[in-house]
C-alpha positions in Angstrom: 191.5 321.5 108.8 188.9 323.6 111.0 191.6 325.0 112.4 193.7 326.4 109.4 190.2 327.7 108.4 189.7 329.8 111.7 193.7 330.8 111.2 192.2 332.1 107.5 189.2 334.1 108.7 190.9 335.9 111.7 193.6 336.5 109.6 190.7 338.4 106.7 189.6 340.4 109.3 192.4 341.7 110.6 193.3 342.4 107.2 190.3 344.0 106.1 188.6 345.4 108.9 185.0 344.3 108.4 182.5 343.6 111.0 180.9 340.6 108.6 184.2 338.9 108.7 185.2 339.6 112.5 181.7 337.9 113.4 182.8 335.3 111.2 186.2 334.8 113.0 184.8 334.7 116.4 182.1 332.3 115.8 184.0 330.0 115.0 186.7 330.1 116.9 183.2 329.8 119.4 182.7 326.8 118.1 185.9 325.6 118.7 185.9 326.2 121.7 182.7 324.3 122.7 183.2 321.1 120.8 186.9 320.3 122.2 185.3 320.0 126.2 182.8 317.3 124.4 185.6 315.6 122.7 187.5 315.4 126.0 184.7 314.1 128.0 183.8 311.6 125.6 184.4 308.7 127.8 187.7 305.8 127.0 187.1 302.4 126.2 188.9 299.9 128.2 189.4 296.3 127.9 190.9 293.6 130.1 194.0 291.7 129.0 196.1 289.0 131.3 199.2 290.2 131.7 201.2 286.2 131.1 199.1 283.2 129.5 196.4 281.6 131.7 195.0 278.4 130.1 192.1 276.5 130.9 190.4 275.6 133.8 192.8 278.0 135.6 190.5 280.3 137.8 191.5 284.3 137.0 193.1 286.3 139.9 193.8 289.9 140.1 197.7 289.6 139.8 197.6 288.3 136.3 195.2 290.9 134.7 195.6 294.5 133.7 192.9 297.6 132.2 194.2 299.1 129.2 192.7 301.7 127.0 191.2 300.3 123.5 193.2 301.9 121.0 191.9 300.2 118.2 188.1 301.6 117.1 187.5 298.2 115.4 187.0 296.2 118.5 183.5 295.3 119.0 182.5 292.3 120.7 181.4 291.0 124.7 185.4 291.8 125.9 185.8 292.2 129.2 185.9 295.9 130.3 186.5 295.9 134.2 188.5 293.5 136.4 185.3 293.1 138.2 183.8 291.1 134.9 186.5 288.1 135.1 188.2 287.8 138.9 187.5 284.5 139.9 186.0 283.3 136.9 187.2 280.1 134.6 188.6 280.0 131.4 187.5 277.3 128.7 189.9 278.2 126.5 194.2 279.8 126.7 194.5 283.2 127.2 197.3 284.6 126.1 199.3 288.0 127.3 197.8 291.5 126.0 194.8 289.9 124.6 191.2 290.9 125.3 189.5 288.6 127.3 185.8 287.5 126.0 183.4 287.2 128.3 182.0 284.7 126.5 184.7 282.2 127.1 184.4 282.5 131.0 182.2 280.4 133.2 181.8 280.7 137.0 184.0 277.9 139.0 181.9 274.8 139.4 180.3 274.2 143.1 180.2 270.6 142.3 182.4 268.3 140.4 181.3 264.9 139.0 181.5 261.9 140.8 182.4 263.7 144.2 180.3 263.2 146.9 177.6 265.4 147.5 174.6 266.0 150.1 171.2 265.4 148.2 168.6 267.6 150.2 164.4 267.4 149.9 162.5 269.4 151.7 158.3 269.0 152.0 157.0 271.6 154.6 158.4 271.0 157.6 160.1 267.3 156.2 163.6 267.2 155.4 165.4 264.3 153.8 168.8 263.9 153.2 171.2 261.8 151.5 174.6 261.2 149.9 175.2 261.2 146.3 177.1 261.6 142.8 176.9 264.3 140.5 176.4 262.8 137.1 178.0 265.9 135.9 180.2 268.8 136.8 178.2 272.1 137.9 177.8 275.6 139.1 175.6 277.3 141.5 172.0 277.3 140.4 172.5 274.9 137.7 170.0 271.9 137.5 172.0 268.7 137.1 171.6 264.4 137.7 172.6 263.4 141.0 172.5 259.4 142.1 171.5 258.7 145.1 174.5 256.7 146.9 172.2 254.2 148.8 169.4 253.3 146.4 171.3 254.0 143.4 167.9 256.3 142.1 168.6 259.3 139.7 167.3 262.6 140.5 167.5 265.6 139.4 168.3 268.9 142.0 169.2 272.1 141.9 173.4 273.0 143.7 173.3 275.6 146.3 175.8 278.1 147.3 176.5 275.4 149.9 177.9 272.8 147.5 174.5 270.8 148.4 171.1 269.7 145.6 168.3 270.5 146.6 165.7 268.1 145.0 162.2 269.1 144.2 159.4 266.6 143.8 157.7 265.5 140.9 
């Protein structure tokens, strides 16, 4: 449309000769000019789709994921935009091929897993206590979960570490 309106106005003033209608002409053809740089700077979308159907409790690699340009001005929502966002995460729920992937259905892979043994840690100053126990529950780093101790059978309750170990803190 603006363009078969510039097409109009240079076409009038090469017709009629008038300065009012050359100014015309070249300002917008101007204004043309400026506006298409914005429009093709204007940055793309992208989203993340898996590339075959991962399903859950699968951990996401790199070889089953590609970035693909969001066509569709419609999609809103917390999908995944970079690779970055969902390599090596865990799925709760099937993916399936040239989907987005919501970010909201990922979860970092648990450091601990119920009923495996674990190493309880407490630490007072310079004290440090250590024992074996059982997660009560599955967990990820930084999560405060239930942990039985394996010799006295007590229930505490401890922060996992990066190490796979819970640090317990005192009451």
């Amino acid at each position: 449309m603006t363009f078969r309106r510039i097409a109009m106005i240079v076409t009038a003033a090469a017709t009629r000769g008038g300065f009012l209608v050359r100014a015309l002409a070249v300002t917008g053809s101007l204004c043309v000019c400026l506006m298409s740089p914005g429009l093709a700077l204007a940055e793309k979308r992208m989203a993340v789709i898996p590339t075959q159907t991962i399903y859950p409790g699968e951990i996401i690699d790199a070889g089953r994921l590609e970035e693909v340009e969001v066509t569709n001005p419609a999609l809103t929502g917390d999908y995944a935009t970079s690779t970055e966002q969902v390599l090596g995460k865990v799925t709760g729920r099937t993916l399936l091929a040239g989907r987005v992937i919501l970010v909201s259905g990922l979860r970092d892979p648990y450091a601990v897993e119920r009923g495996k043994a674990v190493r309880i840690v407490f630490t007072n100053g310079h004290l440090t206590i250590t024992a074996g126990g059982a997660p009560l529950q599955n967990a990820a780093v930084g999560d405060l979960i239930r942990v039985r101790n394996t010799d006295s059978g007590i229930i505490v309750s401890g922060t996992v570490m990066e190490d796979g170990t819970i640090h317990v803190v005192a009451k």
